[in-house]
N, C-alpha and C positions, 0 to 999 in steps of 0.2 A: 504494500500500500504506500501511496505519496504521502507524502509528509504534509503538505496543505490540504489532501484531501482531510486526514486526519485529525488537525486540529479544525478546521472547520466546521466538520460533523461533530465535533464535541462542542464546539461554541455554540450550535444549533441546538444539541442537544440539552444544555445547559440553558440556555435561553429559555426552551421549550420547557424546560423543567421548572426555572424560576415562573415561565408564567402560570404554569398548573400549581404550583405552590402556593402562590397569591390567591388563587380562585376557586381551589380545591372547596372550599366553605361554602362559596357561592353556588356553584353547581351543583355539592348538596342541596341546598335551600330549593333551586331550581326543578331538580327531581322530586325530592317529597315535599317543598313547601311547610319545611319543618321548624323553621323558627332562624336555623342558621345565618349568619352575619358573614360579614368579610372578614379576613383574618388579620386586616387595620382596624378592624371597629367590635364590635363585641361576643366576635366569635362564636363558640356555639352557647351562650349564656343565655339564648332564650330558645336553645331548641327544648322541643318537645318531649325530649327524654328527661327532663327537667320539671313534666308535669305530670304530677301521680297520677293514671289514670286514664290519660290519653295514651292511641297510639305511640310506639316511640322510632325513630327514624331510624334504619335498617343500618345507616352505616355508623352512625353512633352506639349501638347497641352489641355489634359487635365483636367490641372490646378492642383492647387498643393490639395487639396482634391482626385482628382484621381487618382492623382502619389501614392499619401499613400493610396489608398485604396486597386490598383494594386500590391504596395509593401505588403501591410498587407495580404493580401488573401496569397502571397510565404508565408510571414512567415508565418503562420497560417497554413497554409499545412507540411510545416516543425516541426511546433511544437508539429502537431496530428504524423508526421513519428516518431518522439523520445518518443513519449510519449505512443501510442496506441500499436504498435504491443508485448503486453508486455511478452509475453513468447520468443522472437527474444534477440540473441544474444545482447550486445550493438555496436557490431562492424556492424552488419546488420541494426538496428536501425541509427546509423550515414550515413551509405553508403545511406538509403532510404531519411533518410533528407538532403541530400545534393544534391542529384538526383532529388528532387521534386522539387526545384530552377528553375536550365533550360526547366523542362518537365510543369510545372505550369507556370510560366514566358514564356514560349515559347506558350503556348495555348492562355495564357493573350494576348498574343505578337498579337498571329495570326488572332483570332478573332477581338478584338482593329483596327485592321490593316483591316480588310477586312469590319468592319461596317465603319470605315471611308474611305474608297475605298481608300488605300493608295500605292498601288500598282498598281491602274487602269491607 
């Protein structure tokens, strides 16, 4: 492998990665409309798992091993988009790791969601 493709796809990667980091909270909230914040503002302090009684949100609930493991599968999918389609532009390579965020995290989201009948 070249040396610039290299660090490229890691700076892409990283990129991609800080911005699922940022918004990891947000997208929750998105999927189950759970009470989740941005990870600048008040985080998950008003999510639903927080209220005796109510539903609790699928990716809060299971436990902090799950949450990172949900979170590692995105990055991990982000880090084969920067790194795998290697004859792709780097600007095509970026756009696909940042798009596999919501479109992976959204699968994560929906399956999660429908084995814990969280919607029912």
């Amino acid at each position: 492998m070249n040396r610039r493709y290299v660090l490229t796809s890691a700076a892409i990667a990283l990129f991609a990665w800080a911005v699922s980091t940022a918004l990891f909270l947000d997208l929750c909230n998105l999927i189950y409309q759970c009470g989740c914040d941005h990870l600048w503002g008040d985080q998950a302090l008003h999510c639903n798992i927080h209220t005796p009684g109510a539903r609790h949100c699928p990716w809060c609930s299971v436990g902090e091993a799950g949450y990172y493991a949900i979170y590692g599968v995105v990055l991990a999918a982000q880090g084969a988009g920067a790194f795998l389609p290697r004859m792709w532009h780097w600007g095509g390579r970026l756009a696909l790791s940042l798009v596999l965020f919501p479109v992976v995290g959204g699968i994560e989201g929906l399956i999660l969601g429908l084995f814990t009948g969280y919607w029912n």
